[in-house]
SEFI-475961 format. One line per field, with one value per residue: chain; y, z, x of N, C-alpha, C, O in turn. Coordinates in nm, 2 decimals, always signed. Each point is the difference from the previous one (the first is absolute). Example, Ala and Ser with C-alpha at 12.3 -4.5 7.8 and 13.67 -1.06 7.14 Angstrom:
2
ch = [A; A]
npy = [-0.57; +0.11]
npz = [+0.78; -0.14]
npx = [+1.32; -0.14]
capy = [+0.12; +0.11]
capz = [+0.00; +0.00]
capx = [-0.09; +0.09]
cpy = [+0.12; +0.11]
cpz = [+0.00; +0.08]
cpx = [+0.09; -0.08]
opy = [+0.00; +0.11]
opz = [+0.07; +0.01]
opx = [+0.10; +0.05]
***
This chain:
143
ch = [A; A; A; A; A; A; A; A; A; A; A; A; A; A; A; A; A; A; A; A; A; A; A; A; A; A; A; A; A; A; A; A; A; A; A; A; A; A; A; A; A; A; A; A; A; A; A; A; A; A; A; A; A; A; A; A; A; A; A; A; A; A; A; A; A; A; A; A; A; A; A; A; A; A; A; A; A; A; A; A; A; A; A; A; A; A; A; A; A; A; A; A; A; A; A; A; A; A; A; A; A; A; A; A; A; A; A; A; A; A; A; A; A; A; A; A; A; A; A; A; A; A; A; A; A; A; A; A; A; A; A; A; A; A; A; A; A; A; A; A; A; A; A]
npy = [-0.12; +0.11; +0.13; -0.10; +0.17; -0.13; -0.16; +0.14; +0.22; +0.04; -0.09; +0.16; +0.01; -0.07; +0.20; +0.05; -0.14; -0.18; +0.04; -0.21; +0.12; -0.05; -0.08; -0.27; +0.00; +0.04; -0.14; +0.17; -0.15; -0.20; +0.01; -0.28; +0.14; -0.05; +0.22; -0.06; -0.01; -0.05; -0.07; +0.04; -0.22; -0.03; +0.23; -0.17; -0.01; -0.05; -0.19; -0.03; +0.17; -0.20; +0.12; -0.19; -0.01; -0.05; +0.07; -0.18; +0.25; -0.06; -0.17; -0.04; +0.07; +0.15; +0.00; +0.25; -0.09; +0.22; -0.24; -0.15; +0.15; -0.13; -0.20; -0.20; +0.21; +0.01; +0.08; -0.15; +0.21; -0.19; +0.12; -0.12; +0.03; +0.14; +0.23; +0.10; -0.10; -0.12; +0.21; +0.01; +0.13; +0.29; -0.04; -0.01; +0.22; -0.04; +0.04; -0.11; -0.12; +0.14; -0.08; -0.05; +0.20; -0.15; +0.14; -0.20; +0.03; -0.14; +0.16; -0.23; +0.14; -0.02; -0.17; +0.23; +0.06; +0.01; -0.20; +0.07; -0.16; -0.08; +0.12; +0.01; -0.15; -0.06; +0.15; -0.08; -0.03; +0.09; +0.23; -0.15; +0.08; -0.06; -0.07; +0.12; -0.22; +0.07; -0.13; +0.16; +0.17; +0.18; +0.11; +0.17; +0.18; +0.14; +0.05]
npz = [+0.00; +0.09; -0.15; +0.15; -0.09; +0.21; -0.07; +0.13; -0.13; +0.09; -0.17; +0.12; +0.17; -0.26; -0.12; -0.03; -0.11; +0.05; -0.07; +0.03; -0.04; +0.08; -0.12; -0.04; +0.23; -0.11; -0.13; -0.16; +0.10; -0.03; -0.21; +0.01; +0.20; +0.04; -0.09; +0.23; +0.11; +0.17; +0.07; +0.09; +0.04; -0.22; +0.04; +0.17; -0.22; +0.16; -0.13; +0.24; -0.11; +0.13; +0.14; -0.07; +0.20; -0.09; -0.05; -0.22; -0.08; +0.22; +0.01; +0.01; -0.20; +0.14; -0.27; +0.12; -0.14; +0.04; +0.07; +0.11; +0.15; +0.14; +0.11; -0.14; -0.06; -0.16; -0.04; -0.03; -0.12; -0.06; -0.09; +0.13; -0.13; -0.21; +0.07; +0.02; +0.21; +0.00; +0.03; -0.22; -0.09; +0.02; -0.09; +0.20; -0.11; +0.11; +0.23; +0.17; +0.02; +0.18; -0.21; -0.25; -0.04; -0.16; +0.00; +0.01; -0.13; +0.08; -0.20; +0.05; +0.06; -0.10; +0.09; -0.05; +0.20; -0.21; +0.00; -0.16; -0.11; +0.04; -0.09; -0.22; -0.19; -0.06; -0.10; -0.13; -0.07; -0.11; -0.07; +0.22; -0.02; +0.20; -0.17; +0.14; +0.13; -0.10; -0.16; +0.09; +0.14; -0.09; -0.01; +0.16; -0.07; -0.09; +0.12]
npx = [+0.08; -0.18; +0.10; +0.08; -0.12; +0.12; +0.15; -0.13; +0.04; -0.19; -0.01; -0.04; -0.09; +0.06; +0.01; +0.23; -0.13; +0.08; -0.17; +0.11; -0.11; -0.14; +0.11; +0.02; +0.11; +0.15; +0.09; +0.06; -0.06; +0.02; +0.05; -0.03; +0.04; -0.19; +0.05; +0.12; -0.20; +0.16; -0.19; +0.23; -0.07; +0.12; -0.14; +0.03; +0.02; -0.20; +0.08; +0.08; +0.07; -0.06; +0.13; -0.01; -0.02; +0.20; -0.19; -0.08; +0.05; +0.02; +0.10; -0.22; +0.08; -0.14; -0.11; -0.02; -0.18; -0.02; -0.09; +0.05; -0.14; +0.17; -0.12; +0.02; -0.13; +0.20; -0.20; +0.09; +0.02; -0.01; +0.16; +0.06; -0.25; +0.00; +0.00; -0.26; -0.03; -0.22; -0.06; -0.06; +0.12; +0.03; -0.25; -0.17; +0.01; +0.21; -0.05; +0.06; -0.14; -0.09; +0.10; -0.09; +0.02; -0.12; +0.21; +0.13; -0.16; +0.14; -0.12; +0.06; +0.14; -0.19; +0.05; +0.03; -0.09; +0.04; -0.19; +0.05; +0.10; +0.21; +0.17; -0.04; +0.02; +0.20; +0.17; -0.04; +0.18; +0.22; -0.04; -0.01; -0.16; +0.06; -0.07; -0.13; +0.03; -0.15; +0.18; +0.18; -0.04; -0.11; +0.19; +0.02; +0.03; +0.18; +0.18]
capy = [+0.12; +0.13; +0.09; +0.18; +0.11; +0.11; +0.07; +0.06; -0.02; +0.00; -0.19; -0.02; -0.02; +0.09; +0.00; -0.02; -0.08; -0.10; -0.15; -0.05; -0.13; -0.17; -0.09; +0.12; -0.01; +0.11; +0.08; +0.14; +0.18; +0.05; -0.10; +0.00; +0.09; +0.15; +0.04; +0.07; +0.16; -0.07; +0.08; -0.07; +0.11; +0.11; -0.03; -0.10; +0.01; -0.08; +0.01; +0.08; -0.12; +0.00; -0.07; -0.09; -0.10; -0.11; -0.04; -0.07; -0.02; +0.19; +0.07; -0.03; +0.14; +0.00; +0.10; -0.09; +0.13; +0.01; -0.01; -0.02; +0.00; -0.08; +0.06; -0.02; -0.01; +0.02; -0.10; +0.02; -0.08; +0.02; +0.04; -0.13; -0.09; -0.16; +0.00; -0.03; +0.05; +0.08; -0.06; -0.12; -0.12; -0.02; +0.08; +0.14; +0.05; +0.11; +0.22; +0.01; -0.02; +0.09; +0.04; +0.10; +0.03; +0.06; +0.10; +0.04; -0.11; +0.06; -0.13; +0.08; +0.00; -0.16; +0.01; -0.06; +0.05; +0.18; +0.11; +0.11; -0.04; -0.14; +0.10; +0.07; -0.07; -0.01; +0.09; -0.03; -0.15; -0.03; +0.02; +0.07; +0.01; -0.12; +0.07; -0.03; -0.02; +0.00; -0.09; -0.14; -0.05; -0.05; -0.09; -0.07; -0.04; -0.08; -0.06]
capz = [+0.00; -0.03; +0.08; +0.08; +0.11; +0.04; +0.14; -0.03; +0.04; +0.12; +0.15; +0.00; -0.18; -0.10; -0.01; -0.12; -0.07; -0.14; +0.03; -0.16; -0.12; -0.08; -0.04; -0.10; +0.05; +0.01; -0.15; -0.08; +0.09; -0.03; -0.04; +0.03; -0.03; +0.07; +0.15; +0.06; +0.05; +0.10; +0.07; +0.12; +0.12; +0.02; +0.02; -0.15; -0.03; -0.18; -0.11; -0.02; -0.01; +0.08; +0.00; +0.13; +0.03; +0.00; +0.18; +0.04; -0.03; +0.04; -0.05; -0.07; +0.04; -0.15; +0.02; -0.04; +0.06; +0.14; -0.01; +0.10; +0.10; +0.11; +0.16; +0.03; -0.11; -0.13; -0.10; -0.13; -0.11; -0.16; -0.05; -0.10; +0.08; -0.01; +0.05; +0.15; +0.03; +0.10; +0.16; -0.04; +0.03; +0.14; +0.10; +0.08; +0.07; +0.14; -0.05; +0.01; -0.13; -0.16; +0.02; -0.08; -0.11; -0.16; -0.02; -0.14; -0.06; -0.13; -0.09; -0.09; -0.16; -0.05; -0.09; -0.13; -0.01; -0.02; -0.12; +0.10; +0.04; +0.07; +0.15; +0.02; +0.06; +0.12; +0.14; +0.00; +0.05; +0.11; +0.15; -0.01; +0.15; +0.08; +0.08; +0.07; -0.12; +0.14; -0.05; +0.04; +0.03; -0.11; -0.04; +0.14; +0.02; -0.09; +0.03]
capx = [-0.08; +0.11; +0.14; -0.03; +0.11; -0.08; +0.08; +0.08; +0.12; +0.03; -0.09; -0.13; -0.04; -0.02; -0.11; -0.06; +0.12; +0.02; -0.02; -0.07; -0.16; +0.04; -0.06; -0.17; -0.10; -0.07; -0.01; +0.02; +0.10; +0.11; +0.09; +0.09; +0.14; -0.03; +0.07; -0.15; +0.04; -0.03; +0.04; +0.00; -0.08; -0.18; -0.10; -0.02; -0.23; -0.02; -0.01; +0.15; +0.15; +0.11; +0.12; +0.01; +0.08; -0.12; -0.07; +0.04; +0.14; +0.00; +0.13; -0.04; -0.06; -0.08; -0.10; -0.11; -0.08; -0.06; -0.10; -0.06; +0.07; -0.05; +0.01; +0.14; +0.10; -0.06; +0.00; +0.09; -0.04; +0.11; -0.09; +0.03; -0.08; +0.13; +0.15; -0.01; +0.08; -0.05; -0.05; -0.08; +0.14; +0.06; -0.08; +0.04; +0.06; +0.10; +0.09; +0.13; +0.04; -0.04; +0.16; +0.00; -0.09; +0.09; -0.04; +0.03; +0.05; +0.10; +0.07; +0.17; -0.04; +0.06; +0.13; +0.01; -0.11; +0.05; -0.05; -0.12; -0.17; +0.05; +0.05; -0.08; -0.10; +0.04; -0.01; -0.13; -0.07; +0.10; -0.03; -0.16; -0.05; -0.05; -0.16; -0.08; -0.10; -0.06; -0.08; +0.04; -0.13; -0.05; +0.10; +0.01; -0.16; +0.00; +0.07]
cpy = [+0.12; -0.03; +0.12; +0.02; +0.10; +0.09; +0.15; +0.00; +0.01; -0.09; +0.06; -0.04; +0.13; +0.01; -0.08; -0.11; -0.02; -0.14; -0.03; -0.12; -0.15; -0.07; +0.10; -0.01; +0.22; +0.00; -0.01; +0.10; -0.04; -0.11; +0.00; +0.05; +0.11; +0.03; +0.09; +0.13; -0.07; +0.15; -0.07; +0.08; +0.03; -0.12; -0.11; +0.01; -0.13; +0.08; +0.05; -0.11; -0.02; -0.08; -0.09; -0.10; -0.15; -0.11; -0.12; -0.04; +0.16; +0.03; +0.03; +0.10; -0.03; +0.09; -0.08; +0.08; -0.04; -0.04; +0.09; -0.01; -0.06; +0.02; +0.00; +0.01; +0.03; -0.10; +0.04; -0.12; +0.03; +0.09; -0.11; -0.15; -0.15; -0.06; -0.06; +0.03; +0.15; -0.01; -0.12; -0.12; -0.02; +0.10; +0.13; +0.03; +0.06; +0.10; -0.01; -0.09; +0.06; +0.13; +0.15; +0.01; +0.07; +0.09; +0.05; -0.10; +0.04; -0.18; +0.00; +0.00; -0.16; +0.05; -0.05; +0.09; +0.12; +0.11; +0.13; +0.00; -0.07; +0.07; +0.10; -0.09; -0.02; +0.09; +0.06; -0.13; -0.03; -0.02; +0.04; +0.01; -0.12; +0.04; -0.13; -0.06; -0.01; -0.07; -0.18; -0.07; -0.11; -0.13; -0.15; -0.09; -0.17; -0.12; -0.16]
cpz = [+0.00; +0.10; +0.07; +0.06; +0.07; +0.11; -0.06; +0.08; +0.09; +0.04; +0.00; -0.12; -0.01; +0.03; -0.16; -0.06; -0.17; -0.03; -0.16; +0.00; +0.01; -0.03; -0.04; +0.08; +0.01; -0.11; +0.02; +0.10; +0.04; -0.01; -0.01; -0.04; +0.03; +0.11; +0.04; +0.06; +0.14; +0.11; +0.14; +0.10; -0.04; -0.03; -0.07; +0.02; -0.11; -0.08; -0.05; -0.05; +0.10; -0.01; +0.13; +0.03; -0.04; +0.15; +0.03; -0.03; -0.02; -0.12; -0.15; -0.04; -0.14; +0.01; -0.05; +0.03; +0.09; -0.04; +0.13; +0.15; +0.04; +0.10; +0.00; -0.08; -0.10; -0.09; -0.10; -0.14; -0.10; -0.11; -0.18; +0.10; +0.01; +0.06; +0.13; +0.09; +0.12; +0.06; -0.04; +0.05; +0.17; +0.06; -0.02; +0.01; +0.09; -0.09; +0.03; -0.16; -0.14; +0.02; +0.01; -0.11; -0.08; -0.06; -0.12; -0.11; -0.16; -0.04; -0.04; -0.18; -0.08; -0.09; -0.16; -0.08; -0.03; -0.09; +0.04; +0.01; +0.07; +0.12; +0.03; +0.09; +0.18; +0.06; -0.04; +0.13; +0.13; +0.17; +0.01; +0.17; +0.00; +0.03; +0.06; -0.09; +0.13; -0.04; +0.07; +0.08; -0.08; -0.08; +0.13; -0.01; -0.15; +0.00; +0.06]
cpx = [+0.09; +0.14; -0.05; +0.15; -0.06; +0.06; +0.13; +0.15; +0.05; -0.09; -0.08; -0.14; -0.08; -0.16; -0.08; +0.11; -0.04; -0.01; -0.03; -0.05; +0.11; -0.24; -0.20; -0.10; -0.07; -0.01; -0.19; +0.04; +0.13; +0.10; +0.15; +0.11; -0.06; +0.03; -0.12; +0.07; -0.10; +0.00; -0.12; -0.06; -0.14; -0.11; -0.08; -0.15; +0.01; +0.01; +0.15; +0.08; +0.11; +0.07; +0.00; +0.07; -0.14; +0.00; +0.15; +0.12; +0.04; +0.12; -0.05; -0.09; -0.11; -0.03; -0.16; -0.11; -0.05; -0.15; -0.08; +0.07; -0.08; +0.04; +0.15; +0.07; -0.05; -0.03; +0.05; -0.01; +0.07; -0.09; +0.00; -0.02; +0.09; +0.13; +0.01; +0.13; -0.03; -0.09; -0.09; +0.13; +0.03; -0.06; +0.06; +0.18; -0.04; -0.02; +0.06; +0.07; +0.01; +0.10; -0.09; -0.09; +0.08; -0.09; +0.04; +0.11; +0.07; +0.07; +0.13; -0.03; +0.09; +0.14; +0.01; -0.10; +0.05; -0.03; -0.09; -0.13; -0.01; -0.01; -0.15; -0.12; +0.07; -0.06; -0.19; -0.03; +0.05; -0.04; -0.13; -0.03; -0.04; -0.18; -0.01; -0.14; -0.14; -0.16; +0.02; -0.08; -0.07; +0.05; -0.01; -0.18; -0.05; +0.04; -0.11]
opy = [+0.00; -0.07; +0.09; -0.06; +0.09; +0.09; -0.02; -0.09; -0.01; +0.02; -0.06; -0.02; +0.07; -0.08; -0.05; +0.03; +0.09; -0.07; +0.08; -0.10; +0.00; +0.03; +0.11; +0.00; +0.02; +0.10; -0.07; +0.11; +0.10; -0.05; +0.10; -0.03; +0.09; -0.08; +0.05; +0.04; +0.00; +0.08; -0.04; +0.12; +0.02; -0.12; +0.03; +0.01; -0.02; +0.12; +0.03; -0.12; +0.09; -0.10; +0.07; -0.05; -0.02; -0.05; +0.02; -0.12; +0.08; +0.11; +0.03; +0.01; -0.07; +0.07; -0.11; +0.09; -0.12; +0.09; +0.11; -0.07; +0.02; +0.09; +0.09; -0.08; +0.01; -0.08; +0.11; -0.12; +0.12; -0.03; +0.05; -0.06; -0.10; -0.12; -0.07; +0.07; +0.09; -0.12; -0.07; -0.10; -0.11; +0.07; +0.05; -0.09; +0.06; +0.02; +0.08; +0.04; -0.04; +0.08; +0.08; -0.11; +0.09; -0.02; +0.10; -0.04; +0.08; -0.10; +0.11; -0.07; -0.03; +0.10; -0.11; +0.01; +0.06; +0.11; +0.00; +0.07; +0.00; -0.02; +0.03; +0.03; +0.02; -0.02; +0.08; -0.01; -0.04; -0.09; +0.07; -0.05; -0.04; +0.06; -0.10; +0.06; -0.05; +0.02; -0.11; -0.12; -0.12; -0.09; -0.12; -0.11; -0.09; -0.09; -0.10]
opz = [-0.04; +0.10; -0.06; +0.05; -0.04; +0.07; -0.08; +0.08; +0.01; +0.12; -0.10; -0.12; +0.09; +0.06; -0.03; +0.04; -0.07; +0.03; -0.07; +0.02; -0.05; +0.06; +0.01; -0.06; +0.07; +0.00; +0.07; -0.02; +0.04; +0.11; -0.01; -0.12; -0.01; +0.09; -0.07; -0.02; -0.03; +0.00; +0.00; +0.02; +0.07; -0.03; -0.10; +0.10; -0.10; +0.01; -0.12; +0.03; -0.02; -0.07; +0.10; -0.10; +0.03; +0.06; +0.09; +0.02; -0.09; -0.05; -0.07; +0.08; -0.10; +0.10; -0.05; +0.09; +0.03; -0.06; -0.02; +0.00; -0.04; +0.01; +0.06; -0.02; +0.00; -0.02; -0.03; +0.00; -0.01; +0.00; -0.11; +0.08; +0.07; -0.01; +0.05; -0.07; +0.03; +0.02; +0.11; +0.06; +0.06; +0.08; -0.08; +0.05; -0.01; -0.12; -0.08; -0.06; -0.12; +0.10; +0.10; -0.02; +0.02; -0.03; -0.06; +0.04; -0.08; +0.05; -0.04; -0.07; +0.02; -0.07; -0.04; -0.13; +0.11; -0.03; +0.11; +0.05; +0.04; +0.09; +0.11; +0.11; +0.09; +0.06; +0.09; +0.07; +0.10; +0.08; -0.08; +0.06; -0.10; +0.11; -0.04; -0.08; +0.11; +0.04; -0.02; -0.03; +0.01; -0.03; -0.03; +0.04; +0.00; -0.05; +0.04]
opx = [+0.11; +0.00; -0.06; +0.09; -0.07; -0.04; +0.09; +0.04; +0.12; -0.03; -0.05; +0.01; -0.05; -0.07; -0.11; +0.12; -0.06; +0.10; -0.06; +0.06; +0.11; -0.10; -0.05; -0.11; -0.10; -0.08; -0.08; +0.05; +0.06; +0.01; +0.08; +0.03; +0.08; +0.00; -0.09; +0.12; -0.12; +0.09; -0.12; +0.00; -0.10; +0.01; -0.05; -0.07; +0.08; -0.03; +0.02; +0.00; +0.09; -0.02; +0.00; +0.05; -0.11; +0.09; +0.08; +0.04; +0.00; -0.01; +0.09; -0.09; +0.02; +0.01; -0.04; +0.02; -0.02; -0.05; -0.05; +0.10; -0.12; +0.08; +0.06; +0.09; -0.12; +0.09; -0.03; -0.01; +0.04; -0.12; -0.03; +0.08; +0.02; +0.05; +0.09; +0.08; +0.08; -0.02; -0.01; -0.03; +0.00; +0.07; +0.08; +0.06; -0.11; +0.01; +0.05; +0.10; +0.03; -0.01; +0.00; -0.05; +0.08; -0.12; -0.04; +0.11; -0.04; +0.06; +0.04; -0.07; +0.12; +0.02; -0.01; +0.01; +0.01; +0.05; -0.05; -0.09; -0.12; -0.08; -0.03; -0.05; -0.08; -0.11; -0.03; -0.11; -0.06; +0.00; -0.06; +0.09; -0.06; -0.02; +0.05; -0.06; +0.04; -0.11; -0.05; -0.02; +0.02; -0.07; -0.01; -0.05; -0.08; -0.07; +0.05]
***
C-alpha cells in the first residue's frame, strides 16, 4: 500500500507528508504510482480519503474512504468494489489508526512521453484535489 513520510527534521511529526499508491483498490480516484499530499491530524467525516494503519498488520499502511463511523471506529471501503481489502475483509478501524486524510493527489508524468500534447494532457491531468465523496454511505448500504 502507500510509503509515507511523515516525520520532520527535527523527530516530530510533520503536519502534512507524502505517501504513494501501490495497488487498484482506490481506482477511479486514485491509482497505482500516485503521490498523495497526507495531512495528519485532521478532521476525518465520511466520505474523506485516509491514510491508516491496517488493524491486523500495523506496519502496513492503506488508503481508503471513509463509509461510515461506528461506536469503535471507521468503516472504511475501497473505492474499486473488486480489490476488497477493507473493512468487509477486517471490520471497524481505531481512530487511533487513521494516520490522516489526503488532500491532494499528483500523478508522475510516464517516461518516453515528450510531445506537447503528451505534456499538455499531463499537466491538465497531473494534479487534482482529493474531494470528499459523501455518497459513500450509500455505496455502504449497497454492499
Amino acid at each position: 500500500m502507500p510509503e509515507l513520510s511523515q516525520e520532520s527534521e527535527r523527530g516530530r511529526p510533520a503536519p502534512f507528508g507524502v505517501a504513494e499508491v501501490t495497488g487498484p483498490s482506490m481506482v477511479p480516484t486514485l491509482y497505482h504510482g500516485d503521490r498523495l499530499l497526507v495531512h495528519y491530524g485532521a478532521r476525518v467525516r465520511p466520505g474523506d480519503v485516509v491514510v491508516l494503519r491496517h488493524p491486523f498488520q500495523q506496519d502496513l499502511l492503506v488508503v481508503k474512504r471513509v463509509a461510515q463511523r461506528r461506536e469503535s471506529g471507521w468503516w472504511v471501503l475501497g473505492d474499486n468494489t473488486y480489490a476488497g481489502g477493507d473493512s468487509t475483509d477486517y471490520g471497524v478501524v481505531p481512530d487511533d489508526l487513521v494516520l490522516g486524510r489526503v488532500r491532494f493527489r499528483y500523478r508522475p508524468r510516464r517516461s518516453g512521453r515528450r510531445s506537447p500534447w503528451a505534456l499538455l494532457g499531463w499537466v491538465l491531468s497531473a494534479a487534482r484535489p482529493v474531494l470528499s465523496d459523501r455518497s459513500a454511505s450509500r455505496r455502504l448500504r449497497a454492499r
